[in-house]
KOLLOGU-803880 format. One line per field, with one value per residue: residue number from 1; residue in one letter; x, y, z of N, C-alpha, C in turn. Coordinates in steps of 0.001 Angstrom, whole numbers, m for minus. Each point is the difference from the previous one (the first is absolute). Layout:
N
num = c(NUM:...)
residu = c(A:...)
n.X = c(X:...)
n.Y = c(Y:...)
n.Z = c(Z:...)
ca.X = c(X:...)
ca.Y = c(Y:...)
ca.Z = c(Z:...)
c.X = c(X:...)
c.Y = c(Y:...)
c.Z = c(Z:...)
This chain:
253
num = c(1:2:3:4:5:6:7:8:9:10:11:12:13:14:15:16:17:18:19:20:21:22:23:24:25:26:27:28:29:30:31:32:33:34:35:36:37:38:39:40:41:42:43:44:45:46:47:48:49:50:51:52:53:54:55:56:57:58:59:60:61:62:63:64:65:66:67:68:69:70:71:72:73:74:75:76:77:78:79:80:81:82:83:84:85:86:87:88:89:90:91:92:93:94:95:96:97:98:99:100:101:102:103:104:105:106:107:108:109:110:111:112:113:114:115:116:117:118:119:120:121:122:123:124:125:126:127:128:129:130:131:132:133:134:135:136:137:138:139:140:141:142:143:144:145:146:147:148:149:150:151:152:153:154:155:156:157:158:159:160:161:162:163:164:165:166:167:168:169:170:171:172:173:174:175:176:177:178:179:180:181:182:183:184:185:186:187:188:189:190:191:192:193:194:195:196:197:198:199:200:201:202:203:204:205:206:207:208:209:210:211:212:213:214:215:216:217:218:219:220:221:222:223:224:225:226:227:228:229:230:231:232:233:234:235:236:237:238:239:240:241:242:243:244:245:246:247:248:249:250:251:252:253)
residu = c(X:X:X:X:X:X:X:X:X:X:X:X:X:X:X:X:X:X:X:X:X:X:X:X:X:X:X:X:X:X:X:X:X:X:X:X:X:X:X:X:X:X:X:X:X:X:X:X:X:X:X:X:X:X:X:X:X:X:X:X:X:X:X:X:X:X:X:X:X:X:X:X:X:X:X:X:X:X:X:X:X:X:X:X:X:X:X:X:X:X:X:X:X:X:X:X:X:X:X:X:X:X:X:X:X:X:X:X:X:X:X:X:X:X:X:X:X:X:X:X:X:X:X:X:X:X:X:X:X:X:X:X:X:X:X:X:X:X:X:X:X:X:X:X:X:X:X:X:X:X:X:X:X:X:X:X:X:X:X:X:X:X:X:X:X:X:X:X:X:X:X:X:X:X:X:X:X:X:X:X:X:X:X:X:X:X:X:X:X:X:X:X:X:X:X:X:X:X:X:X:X:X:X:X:X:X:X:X:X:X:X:X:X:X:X:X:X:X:X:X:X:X:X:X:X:X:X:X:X:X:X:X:X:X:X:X:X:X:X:X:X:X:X:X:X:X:X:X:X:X:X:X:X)
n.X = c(856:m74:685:m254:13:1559:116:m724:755:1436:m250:m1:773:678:m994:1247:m1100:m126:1005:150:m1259:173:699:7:m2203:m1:922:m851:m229:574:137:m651:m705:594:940:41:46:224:574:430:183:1046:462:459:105:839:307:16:230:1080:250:11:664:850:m315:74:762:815:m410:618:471:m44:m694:684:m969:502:707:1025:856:767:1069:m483:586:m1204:715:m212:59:1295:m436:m654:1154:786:661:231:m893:m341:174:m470:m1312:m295:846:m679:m179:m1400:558:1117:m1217:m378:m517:m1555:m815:m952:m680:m252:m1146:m1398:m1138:1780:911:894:m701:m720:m103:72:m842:m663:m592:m388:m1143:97:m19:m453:m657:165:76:237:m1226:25:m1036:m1210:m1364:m255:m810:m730:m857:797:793:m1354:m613:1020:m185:m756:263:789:m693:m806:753:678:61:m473:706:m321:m1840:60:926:m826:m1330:1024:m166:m1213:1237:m604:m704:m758:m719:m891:m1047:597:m814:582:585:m1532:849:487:m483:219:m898:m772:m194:m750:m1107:77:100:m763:m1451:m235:m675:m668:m470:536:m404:m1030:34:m1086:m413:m829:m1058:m1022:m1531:488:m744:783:m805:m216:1299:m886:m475:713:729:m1405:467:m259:912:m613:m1179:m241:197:m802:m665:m203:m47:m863:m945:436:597:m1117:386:m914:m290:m1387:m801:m4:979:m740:m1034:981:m727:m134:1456:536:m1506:636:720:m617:m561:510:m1206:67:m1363:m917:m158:m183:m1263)
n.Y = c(m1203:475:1205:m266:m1349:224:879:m648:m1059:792:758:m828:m640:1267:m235:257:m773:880:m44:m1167:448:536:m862:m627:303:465:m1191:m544:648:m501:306:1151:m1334:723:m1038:811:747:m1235:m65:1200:m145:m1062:663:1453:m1074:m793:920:1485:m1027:m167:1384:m234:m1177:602:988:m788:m600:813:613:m1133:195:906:m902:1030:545:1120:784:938:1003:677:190:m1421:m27:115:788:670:m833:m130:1977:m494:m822:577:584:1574:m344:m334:1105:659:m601:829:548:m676:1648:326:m809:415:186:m963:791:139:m516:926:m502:1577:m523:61:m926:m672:240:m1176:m688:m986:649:1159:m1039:m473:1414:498:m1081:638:1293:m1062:m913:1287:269:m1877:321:m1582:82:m281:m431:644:m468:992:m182:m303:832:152:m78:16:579:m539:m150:724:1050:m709:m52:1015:923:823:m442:m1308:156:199:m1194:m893:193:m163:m648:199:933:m595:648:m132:574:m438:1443:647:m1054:m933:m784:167:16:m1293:199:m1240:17:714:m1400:m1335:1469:265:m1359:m525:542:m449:m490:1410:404:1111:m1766:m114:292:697:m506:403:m609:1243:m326:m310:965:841:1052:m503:58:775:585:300:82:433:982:591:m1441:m912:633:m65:m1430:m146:1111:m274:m1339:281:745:m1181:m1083:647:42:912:m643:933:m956:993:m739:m130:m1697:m582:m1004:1131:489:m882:m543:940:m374:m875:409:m627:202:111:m901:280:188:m1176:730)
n.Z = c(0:m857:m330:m861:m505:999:m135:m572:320:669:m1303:m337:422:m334:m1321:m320:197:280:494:709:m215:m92:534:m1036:m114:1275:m96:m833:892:724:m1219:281:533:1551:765:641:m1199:m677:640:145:m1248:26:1222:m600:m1169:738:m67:m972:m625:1190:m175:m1180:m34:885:m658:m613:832:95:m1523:m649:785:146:m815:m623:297:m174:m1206:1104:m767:1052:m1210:813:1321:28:445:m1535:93:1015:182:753:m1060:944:m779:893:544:m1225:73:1273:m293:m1474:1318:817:648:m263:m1427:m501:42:m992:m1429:354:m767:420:m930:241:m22:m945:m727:m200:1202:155:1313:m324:m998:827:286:m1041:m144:1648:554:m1303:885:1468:m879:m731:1047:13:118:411:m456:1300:m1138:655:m406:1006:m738:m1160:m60:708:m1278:m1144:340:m782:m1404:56:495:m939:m397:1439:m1218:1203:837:m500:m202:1071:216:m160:686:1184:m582:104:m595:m993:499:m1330:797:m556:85:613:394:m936:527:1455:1219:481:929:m780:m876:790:805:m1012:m928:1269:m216:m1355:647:1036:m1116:m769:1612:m720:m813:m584:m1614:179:m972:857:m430:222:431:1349:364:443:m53:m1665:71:1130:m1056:m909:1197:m466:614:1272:715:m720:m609:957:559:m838:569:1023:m815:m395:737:1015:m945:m1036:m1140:301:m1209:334:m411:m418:m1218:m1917:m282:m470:979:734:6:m193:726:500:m346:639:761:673:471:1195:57:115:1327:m351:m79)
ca.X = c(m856:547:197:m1432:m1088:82:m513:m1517:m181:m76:m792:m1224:422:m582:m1285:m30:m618:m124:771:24:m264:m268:1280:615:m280:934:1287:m75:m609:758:1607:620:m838:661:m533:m916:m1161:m342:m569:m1698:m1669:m588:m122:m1242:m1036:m134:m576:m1748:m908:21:m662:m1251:m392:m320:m1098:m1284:174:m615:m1009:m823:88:m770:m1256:m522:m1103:682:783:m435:742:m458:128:m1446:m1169:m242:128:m1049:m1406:95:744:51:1076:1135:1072:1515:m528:m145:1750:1127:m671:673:811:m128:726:m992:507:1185:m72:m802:m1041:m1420:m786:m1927:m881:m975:m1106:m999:745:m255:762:906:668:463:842:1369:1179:300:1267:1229:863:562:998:427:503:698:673:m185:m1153:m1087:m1619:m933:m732:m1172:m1372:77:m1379:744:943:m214:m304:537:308:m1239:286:1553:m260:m989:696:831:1245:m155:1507:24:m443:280:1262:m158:137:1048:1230:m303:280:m1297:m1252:m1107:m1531:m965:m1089:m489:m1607:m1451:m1069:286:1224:m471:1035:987:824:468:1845:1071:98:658:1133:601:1040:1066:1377:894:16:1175:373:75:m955:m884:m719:m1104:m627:m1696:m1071:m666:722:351:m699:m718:340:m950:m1019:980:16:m591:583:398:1332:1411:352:990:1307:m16:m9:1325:944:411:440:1381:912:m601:m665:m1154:m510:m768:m283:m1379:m1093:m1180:678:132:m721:m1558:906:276:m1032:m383:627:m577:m1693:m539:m520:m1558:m1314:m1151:m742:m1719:m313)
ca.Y = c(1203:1641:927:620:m865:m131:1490:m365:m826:674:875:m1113:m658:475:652:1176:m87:1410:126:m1126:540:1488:270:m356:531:1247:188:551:1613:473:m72:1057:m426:m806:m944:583:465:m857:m671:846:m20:m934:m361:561:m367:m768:403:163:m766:m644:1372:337:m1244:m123:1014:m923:m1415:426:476:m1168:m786:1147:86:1421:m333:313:562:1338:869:1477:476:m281:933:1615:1183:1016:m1258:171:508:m235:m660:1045:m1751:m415:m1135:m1251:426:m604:m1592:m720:m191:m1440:340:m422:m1089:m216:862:m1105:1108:m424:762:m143:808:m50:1020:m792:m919:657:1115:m362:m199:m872:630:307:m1181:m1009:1301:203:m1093:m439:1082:m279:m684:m102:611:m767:266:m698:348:m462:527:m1092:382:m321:m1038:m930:417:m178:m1445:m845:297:m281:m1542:m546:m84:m1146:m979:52:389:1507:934:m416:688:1027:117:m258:1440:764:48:1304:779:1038:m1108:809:m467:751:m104:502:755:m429:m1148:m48:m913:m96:m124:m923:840:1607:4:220:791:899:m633:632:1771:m412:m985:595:1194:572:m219:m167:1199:m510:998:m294:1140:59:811:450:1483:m889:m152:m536:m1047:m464:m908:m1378:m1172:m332:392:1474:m57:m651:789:889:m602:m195:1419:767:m780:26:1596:414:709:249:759:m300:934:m119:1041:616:196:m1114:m743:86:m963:641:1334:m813:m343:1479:92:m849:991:m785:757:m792:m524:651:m885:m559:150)
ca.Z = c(0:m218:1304:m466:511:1056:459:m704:344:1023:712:380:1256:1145:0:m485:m1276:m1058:m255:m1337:m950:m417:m313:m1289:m905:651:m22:m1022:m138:916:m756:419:1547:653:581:1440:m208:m475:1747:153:m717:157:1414:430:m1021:537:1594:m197:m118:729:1013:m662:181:1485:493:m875:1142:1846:m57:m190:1297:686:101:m292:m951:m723:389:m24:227:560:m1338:m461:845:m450:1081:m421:355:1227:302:1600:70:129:m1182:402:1075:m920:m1141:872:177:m645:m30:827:1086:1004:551:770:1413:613:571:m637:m953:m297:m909:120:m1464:m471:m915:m1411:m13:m443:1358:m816:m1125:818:1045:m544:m505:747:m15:m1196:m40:529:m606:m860:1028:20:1235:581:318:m514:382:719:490:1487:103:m382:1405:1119:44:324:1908:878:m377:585:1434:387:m794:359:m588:m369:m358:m1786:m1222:727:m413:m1782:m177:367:m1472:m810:442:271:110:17:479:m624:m43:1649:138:m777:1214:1150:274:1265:1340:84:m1303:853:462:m759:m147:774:26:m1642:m156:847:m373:m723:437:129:m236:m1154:m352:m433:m847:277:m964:343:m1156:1384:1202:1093:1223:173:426:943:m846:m651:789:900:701:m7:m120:m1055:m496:684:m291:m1624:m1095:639:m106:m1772:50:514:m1181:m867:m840:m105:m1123:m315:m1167:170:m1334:m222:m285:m1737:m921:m231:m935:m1292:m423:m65:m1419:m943:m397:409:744:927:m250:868:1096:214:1952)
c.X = c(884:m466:m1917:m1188:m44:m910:m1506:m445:m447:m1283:m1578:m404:m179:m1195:63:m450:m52:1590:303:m284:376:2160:579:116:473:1150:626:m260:1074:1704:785:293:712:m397:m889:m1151:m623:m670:m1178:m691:m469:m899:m1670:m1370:m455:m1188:m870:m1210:m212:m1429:m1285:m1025:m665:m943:m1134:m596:m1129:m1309:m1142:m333:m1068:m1063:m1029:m1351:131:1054:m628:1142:m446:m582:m1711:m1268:m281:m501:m794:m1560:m331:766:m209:1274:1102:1144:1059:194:51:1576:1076:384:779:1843:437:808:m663:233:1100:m449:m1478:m1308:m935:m352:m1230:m327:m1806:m998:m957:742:m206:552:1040:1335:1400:1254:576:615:730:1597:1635:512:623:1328:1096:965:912:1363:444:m4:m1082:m1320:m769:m1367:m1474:m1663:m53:m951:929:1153:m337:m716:1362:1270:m904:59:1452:m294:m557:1213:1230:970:m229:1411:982:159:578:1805:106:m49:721:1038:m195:0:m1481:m1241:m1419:m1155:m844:m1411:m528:m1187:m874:m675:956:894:m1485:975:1231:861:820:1202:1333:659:964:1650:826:1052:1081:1639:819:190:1934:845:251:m1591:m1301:m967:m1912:m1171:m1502:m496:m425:1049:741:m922:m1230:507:86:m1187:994:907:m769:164:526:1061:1111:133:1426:1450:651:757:1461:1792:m274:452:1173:688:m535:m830:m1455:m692:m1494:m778:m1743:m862:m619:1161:1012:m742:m1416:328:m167:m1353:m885:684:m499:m1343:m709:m741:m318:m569:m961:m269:m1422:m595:m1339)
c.Y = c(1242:972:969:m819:m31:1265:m207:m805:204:1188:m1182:m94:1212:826:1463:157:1502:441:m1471:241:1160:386:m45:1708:1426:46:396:1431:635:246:1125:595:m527:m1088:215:790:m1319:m1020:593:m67:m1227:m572:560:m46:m1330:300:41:m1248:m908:745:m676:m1248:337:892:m542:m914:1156:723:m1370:m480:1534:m52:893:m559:564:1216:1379:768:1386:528:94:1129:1630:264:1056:m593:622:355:128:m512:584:m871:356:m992:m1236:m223:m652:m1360:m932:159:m1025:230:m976:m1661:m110:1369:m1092:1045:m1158:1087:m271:707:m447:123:m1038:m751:500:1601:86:m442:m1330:124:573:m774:m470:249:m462:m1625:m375:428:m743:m1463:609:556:m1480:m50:m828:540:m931:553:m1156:1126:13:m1293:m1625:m28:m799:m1640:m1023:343:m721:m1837:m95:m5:m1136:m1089:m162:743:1367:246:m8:1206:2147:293:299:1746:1238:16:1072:1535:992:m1020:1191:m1233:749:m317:m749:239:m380:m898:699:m1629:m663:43:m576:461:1162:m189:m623:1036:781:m842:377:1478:205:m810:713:1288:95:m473:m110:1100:m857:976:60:767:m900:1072:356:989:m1178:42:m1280:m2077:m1169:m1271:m1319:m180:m458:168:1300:182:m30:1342:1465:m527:m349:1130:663:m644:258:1868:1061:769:m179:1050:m417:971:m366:884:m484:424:m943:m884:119:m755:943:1003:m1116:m222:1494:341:m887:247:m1127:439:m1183:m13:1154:m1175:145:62:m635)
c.Z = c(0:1323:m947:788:1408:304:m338:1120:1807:332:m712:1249:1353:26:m762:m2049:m782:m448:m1022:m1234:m547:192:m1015:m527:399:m320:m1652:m399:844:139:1210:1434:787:521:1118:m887:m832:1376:520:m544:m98:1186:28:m967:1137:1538:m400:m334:1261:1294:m684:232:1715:146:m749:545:886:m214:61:1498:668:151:m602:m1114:m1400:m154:m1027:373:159:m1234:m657:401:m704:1110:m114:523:1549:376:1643:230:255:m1256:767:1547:m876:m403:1189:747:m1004:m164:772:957:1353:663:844:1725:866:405:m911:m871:m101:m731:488:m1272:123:m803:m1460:m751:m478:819:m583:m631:777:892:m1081:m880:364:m117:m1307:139:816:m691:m818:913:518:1817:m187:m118:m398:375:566:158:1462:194:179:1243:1327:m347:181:1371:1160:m215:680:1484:574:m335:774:m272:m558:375:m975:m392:159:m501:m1674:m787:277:m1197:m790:645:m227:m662:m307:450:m565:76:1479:527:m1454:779:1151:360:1233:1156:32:m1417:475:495:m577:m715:496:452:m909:391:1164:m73:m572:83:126:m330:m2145:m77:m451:m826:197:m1137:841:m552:1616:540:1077:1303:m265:83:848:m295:m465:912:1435:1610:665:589:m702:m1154:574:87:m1381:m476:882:m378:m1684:m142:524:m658:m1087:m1032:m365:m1509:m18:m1693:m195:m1135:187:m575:m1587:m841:m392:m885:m1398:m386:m785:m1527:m1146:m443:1284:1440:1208:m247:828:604:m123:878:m571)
């Protein structure tokens, strides 16, 4: 085996497939090119697909229902939205200071789309996120609890440097939901960020966890250290139906 096939052969072997390829046809272009600037580009054609492969992995693994960049959001839509509060979020200071994020609004505002935002921001920053419904959240907390292995499921989730819960208050919790509930946010009080989005005031949180305690221990461990954005337009799904000629029905009385 020649000192060519050896070098083919080697970067086989240690996975460095983009460069395998793609060396011949560089080196041919590259008459005028030192050896260190010929290494770099190779190194760094290599990386990029490697970054690219891992932030694909991790978006696949997030859970995200789907995806949505800041870039996406119209702001002209909602201007209740301060962007330089959005602007500084998306520098993922808030993570490395282990601060929460609530978005408050009705449904349909576009609460979603800004979690869903930052956690893209956070992946491409190769920052762990996942996203969970609160409804789904406390159920399977409730199957591990029954099952023995809520500190399992509790560790499992500590991996994630940020964690959006979403849609806070579409079903009231019961008592026992309430405290796993309040475990969830405990586990990751000061310690890792959590991204929270509801269509309920906080005073009316009382109602969804059933309770005029737990709401107070809940809210004082997610608000500590947290940015709270409420907004206060109409939905986009009623802005988009509004462009279409498409009106409400008259109620039949």
């Amino acid at each position: 085996m020649d000192a060519y096939e050896r070098v083919h052969a080697n970067l086989g072997k240690l996975g460095l497939s983009v460069i395998e390829k793609t060396t011949d046809n560089y080196l041919e272009k590259a008459h005028d090119r030192s050896f260190m600037d010929i290494l770099d580009h190779l190194l760094s054609e290599e990386m990029k697909i490697k970054v690219s492969k891992k932030t694909e992995n991790m978006l696949n693994w997030s859970g995200f229902p789907f995806r949505k960049t800041m870039d996406e959001f119209d702001f002209s839509f909602q201007p209740s939205i301060d962007r330089s509060v959005i602007d500084d979020l998306m520098t993922m200071r808030f993570l490395y200071s282990t601060e929460n994020v609530v978005f408050l609004g009705p449904p349909g505002v576009g609460k979603t789309h800004l979690s869903l935002a930052l956690g893209i921001a956070a992946i491409m920053n190769d920052i762990p996120a996942y996203y969970i419904p609160s409804v789904k959240l406390v159920q399977i907390m409730k199957r591990d609890y029954d099952l023995k292995r809520l500190e399992y499921r509790i560790k499992a989730y500590s991996r994630f440097r940020i964690m959006i819960v979403d849609e806070i208050g579409y079903l009231p919790l019961t008592r026992e939901e309430s405290n796993l509930f309040f475990q969830f946010v405990s586990s990751r009080y000061e310690k890792k960020s959590t991204i929270y989005t509801s269509n309920k005031s906080f005073s009316e949180w009382g109602e969804i966890l059933g309770d005029q305690v737990m709401p107070s221990a809940v809210l004082d461990r997610i608000l500590h250290h947290c940015t709270v954005i409420i907004i206060r337009k109409e939905s986009y799904r009623l802005k988009d139906r509004r462009k279409t000629g498409i009106v409400e029905p008259k109620k039949v009385i």
